[in-house]
C-alpha positions as CSV (number, residue, x, y, z in Angstrom):
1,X,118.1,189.2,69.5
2,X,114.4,189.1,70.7
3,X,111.6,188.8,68.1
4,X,110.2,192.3,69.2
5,X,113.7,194.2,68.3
6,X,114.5,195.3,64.7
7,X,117.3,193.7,62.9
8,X,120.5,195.2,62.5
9,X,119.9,196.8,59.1
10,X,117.0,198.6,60.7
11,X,114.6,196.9,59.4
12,X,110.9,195.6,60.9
13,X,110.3,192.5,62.2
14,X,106.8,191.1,61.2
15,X,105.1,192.2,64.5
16,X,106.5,195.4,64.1
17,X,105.4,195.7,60.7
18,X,101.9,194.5,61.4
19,X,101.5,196.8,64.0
20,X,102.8,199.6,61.7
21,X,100.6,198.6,59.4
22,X,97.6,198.7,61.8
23,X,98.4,202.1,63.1
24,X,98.7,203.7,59.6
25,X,95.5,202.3,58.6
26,X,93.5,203.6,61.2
27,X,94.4,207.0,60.9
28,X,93.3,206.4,57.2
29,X,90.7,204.9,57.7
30,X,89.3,207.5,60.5
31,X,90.8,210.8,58.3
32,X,88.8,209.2,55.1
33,X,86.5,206.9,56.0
34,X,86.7,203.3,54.7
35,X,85.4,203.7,51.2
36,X,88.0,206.3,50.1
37,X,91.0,204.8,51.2
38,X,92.5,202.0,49.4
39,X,95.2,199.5,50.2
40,X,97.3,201.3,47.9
41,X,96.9,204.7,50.2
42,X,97.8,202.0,53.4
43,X,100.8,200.9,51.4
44,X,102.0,204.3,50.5
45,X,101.3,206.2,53.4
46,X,103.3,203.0,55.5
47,X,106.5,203.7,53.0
48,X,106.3,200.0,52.0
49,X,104.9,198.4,48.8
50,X,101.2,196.7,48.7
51,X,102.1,192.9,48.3
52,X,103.5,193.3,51.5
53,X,100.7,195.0,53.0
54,X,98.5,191.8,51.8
55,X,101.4,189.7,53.2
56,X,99.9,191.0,56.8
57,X,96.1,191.4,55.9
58,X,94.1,189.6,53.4
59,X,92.1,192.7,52.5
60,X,91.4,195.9,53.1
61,X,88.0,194.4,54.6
62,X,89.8,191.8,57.2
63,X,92.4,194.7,58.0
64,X,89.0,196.9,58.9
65,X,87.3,194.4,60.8
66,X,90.3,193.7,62.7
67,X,90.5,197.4,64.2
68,X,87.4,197.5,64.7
69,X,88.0,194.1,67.0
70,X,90.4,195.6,68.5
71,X,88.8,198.4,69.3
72,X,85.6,197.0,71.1
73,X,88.3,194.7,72.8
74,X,90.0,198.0,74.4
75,X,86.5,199.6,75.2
76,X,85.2,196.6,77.1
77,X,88.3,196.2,79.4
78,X,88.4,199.8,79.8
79,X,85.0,199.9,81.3
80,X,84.6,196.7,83.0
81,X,88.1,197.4,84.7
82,X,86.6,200.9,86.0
83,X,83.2,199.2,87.1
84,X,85.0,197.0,89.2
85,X,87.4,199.6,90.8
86,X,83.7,202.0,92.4
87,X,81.9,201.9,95.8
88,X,78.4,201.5,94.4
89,X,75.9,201.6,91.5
90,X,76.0,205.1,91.5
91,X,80.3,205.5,90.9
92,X,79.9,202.2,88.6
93,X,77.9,204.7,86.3
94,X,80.4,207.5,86.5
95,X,83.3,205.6,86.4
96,X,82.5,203.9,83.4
97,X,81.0,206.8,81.5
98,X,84.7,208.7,82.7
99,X,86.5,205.4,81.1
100,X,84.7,205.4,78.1
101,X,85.4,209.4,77.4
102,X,89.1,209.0,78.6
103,X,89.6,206.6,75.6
104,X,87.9,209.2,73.1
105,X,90.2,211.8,74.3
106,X,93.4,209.5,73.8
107,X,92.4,207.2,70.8
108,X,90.3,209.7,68.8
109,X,91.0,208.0,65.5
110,X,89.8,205.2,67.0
111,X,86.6,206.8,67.5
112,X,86.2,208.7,64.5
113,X,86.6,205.3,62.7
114,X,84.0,203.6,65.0
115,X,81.7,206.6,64.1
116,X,81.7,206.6,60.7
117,X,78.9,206.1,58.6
118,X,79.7,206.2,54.8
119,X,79.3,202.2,55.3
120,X,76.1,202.1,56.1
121,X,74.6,199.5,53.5
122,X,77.4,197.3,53.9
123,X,75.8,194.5,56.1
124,X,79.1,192.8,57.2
125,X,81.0,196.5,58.1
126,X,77.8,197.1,59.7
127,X,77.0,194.3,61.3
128,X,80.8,194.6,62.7
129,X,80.1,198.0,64.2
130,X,77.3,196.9,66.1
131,X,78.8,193.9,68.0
132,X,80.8,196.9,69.3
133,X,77.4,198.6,70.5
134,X,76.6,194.9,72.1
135,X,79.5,194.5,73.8
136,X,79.5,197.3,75.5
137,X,75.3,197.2,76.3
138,X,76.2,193.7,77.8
139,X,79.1,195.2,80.0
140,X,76.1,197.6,81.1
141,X,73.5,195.2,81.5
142,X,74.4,193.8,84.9
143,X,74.6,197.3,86.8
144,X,71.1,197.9,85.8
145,X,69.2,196.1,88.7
146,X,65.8,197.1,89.2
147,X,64.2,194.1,89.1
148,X,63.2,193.7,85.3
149,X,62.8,191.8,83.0
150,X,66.1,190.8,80.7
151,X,64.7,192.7,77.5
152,X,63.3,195.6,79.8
153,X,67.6,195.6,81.1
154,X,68.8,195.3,77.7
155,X,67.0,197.6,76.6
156,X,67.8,200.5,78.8
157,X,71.6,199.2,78.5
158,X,71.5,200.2,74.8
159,X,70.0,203.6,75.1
160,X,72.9,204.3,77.7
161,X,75.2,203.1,75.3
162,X,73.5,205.5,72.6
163,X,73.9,208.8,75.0
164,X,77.6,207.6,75.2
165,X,77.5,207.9,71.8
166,X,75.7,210.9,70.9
167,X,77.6,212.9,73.7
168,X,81.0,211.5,72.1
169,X,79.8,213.1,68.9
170,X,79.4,216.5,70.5
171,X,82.6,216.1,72.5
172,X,84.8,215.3,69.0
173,X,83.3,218.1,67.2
174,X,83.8,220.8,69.7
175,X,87.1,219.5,71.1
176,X,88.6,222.0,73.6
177,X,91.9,222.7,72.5
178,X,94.9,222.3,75.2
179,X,95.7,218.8,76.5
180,X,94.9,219.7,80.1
181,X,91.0,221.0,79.2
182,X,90.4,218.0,77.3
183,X,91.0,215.7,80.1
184,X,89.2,218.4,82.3
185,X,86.1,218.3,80.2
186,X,86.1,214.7,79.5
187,X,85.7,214.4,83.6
188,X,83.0,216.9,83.6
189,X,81.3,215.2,80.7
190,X,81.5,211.9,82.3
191,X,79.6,213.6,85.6
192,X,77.2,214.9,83.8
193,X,76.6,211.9,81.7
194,X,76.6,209.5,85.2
195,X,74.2,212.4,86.3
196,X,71.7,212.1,83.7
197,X,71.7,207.9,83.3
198,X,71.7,207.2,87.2
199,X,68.6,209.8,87.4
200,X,66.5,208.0,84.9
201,X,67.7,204.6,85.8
202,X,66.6,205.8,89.7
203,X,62.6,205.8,88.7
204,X,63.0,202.8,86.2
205,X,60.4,200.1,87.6
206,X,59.5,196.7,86.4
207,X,55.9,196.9,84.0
């Protein structure tokens, strides 16, 4: 029997607990935010008891940090993957804004955890929710060619990355209901998004 498969009582395997473990959390941790919810709630909710949850993830900080990893890992290879895949600057900018709005559709925990903010003077949860913001500005970065300066192209990448994130704000707190006028809304959102970016990148121009 493979490593992935349960065992014949019915039991989880340890990759199948971890990732159990990992699912359960983030709904948590995205319903609650990270202060409220305790290893004990994780524990509980997963139907197992907490010395096994600790068997899996040293704390409820290193559990945390770990999703949000994961997270930015998904993100990067969404957008990168859809950058790749268009004709020219202009769909790169569409295509990536429709990646990135695809994944807040499908993985809205995911975002809701990424958005939180009840963290905020926590240096090290902060600090891990930023890299997020950097990896995705440095994904940007490169489509912005208009002959500037590295900080000028940085910069611009981040406010892009901020009307991602404001717009993915909006989008989760109106959410359509109906599975079919998500997806068409999140495609409309993404146009208009590519529409405002690529019009302001358009008349950007080195100092």
């Amino acid at each position: 029997m493979g490593a992935a498969a349960q065992t014949s009582t019915g039991r989880l395997t340890a990759g199948q607990r971890r990732q159990q473990l990992f699912k359960v959390a983030l709904e948590l941790f995205a319903r609650r935010g990270y202060r409220a919810t305790t290893m004990d709630d994780i524990a509980e909710a997963a139907g197992v008891t907490k010395p096994l949850v600790y068997q899996h993830f040293s704390s409820k900080r290193a559990l945390y940090l770990e999703l949000v990893d994961s997270i930015a890992q998904e993100l990067l290879i969404a957008i990168r993957g859809a950058v790749m895949r268009a004709d020219g600057p202009r769909q790169q900018v569409e295509m990536g804004f429709a990646a990135y709005f695809r994944l807040v559709i499908s993985r809205e925990a995911e975002f809701r955890l990424l958005y939180g903010r009840d963290h905020a003077d926590d240096n090290e949860l902060g600090r891990a929710l930023r890299t997020v913001e950097d990896a995705i500005a440095e994904a940007i970065d490169p489509l912005i060619d208009a002959g500037l300066d590295d900080n000028h192209r940085r910069l611009l990448a981040y406010a892009v990355v901020g009307m991602a994130e404001g717009a993915s704000r909006r989008f989760i707190a109106q959410r359509p209901t109906g599975e079919s006028a998500v997806e068409q809304e999140a495609e409309r959102l993404a146009q208009r998004m590519a529409d405002l970016a690529w019009a302001g990148l358009r008349s950007v121009h080195a100092d």
